[in-house]
C-alpha positions in Angstrom: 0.0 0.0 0.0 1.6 3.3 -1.0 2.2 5.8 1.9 -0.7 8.4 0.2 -2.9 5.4 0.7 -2.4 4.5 3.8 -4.6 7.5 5.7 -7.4 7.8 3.7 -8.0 3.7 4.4 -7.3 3.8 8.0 -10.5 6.9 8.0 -12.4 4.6 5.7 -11.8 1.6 8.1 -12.4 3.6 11.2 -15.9 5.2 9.9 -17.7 1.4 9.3 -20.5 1.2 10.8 -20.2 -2.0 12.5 -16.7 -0.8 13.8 -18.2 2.2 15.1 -20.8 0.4 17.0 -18.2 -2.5 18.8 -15.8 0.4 19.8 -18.8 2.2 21.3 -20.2 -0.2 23.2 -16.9 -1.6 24.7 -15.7 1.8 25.8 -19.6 1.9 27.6 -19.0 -1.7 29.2 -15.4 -0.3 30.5 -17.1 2.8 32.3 -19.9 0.4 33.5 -17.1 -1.3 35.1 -15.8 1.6 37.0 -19.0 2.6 38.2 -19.6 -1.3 39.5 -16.5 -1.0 41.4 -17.0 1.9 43.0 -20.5 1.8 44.0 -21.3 4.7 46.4 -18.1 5.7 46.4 -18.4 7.6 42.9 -19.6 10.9 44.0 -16.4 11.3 46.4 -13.8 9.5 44.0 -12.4 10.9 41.2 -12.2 8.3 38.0 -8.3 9.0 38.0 -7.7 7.4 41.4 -9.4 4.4 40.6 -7.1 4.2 37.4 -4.1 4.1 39.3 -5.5 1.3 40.9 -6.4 -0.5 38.0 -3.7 0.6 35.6 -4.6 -2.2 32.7 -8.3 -1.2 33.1 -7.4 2.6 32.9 -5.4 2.2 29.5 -8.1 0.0 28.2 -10.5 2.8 29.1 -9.1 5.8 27.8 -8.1 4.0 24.0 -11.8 2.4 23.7 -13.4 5.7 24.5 -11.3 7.4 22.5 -11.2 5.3 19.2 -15.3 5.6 20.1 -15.4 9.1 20.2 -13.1 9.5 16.9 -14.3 6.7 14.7 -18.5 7.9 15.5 -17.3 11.3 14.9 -15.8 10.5 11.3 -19.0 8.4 10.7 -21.3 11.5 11.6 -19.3 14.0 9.6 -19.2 11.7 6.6 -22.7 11.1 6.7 -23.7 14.4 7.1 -21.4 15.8 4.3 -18.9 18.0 7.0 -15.6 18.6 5.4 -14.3 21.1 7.8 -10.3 21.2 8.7 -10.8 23.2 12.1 -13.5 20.1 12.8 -11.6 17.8 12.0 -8.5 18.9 14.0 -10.7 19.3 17.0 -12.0 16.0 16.9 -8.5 14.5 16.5 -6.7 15.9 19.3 -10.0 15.8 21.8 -10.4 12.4 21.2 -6.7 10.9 21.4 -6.1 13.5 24.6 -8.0 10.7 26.6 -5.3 8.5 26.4 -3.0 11.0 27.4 -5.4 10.9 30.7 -5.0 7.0 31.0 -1.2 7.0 30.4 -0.2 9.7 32.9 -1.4 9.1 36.4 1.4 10.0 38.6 1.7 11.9 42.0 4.5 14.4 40.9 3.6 18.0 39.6 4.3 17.3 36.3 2.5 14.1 35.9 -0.8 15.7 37.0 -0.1 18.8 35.1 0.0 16.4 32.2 -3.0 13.8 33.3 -5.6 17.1 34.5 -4.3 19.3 31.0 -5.6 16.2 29.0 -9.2 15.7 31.0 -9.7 19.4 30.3 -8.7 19.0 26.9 -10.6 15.8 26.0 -13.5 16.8 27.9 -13.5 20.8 26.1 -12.6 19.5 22.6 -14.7 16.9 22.6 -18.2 18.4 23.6 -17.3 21.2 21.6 -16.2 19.3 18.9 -19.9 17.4 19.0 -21.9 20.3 19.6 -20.4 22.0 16.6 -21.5 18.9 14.2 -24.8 19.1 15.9 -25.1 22.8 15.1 -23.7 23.6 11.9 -26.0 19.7 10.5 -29.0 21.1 12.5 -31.3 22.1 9.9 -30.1 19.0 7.7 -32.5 17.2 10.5 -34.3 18.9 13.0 -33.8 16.0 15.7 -30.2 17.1 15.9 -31.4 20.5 17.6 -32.7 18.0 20.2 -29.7 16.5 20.7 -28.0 19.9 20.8 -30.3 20.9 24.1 -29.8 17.6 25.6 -25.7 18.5 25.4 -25.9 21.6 26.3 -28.3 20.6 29.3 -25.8 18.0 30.8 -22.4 20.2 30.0 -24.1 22.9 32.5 -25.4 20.3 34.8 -22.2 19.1 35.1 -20.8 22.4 35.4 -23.0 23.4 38.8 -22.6 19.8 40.1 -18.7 20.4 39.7 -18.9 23.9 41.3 -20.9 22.3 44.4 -19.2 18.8 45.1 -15.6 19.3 42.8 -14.1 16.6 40.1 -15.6 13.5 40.9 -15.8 10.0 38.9 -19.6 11.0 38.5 -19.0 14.8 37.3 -16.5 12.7 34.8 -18.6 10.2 33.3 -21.5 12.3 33.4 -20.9 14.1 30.3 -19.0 11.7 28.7 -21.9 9.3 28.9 -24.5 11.9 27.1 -21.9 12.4 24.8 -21.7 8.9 23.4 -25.8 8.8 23.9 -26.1 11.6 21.6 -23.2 10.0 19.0 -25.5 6.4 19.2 -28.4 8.3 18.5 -27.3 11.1 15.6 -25.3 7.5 14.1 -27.8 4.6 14.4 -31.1 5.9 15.1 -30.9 9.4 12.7 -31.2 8.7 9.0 -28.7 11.6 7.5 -29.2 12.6 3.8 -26.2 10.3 3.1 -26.5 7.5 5.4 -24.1 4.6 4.5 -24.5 1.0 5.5 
């Protein structure tokens, strides 16, 4: 395969449908996992501590949920026709910054400058990154402006629940979780002008 080959198949490969789908719903089944282990214990633990804990688990985590996030993102913008660099930048690095997050769990300064820099990163780019889709496709289907409340909804719900109780593995997955909701819905459930099997 010739190197100005190589890119354009690993997108093609990375935007199947059925792809798509299996990396979604382990990444889910991961996060499920936390939340079973910690029990009561996620609204005073942060998702980070349980990591470095459960180090495999925690590198599983972050590259499932973020070959999710990127490969349902690249399905959605080929289906709804977006050909947008800035987009597609944004989605790159908010995506892969996750597993920045599950690499980089140490005590020292630098290490949680690193691991706390990529959470805001992944979490910023990435819900910013969706929204966008979701705003610029809206009138394409009016569902999506559904979708778009439903974001926005959670993203300041998680922002007052930070403010009152701080980073916790709840205030964590809250958002995340919506955010793969709303991807599973715009992707499986919404029929875009150029759906693709």
């Amino acid at each position: 395969m010739k190197r100005n080959q190589f890119k354009p198949t690993i997108i093609k490969v990375l935007r199947s449908k059925w792809l798509c789908l299996v990396l979604l719903s382990i990444s889910l089944t991961l996060s499920l996992i936390a939340i079973g282990f910690l029990g009561k214990s996620i609204a005073n633990r942060t998702l980070s501590s349980f990591g470095r804990e459960h180090r495999a688990w925690f590198i599983l985590w972050g590259v499932f949920t973020s070959l999710s996030v990127l490969s349902n993102m690249l399905m959605f913008q080929r289906d709804f026709n977006l050909h947008k660099r800035l987009l597609g930048i944004i989605t790159v690095f908010g995506s892969m910054s996750v597993i920045i997050t599950s690499l980089v769990v140490g005590e020292d300064t630098l290490q949680k400058v690193i691991h706390y820099t990529s959470v805001i990163t992944f979490g910023l780019l990435c819900f910013l990154g969706i929204a966008y889709s979701y705003f610029i496709t809206r009138k394409q289907k009016k569902s999506l402006n559904i979708i778009l409340i439903v974001m926005t909804a959670s993203a300041v719900a998680d922002i007052v629940y930070f403010s009152i109780c701080g980073l916790t593995a709840l205030c964590e997955l809250l958002l995340l979780f919506v955010c793969q909701f709303c991807i599973f819905f715009s992707n499986f459930i919404i029929k875009s002008p150029n759906h693709k099997h």
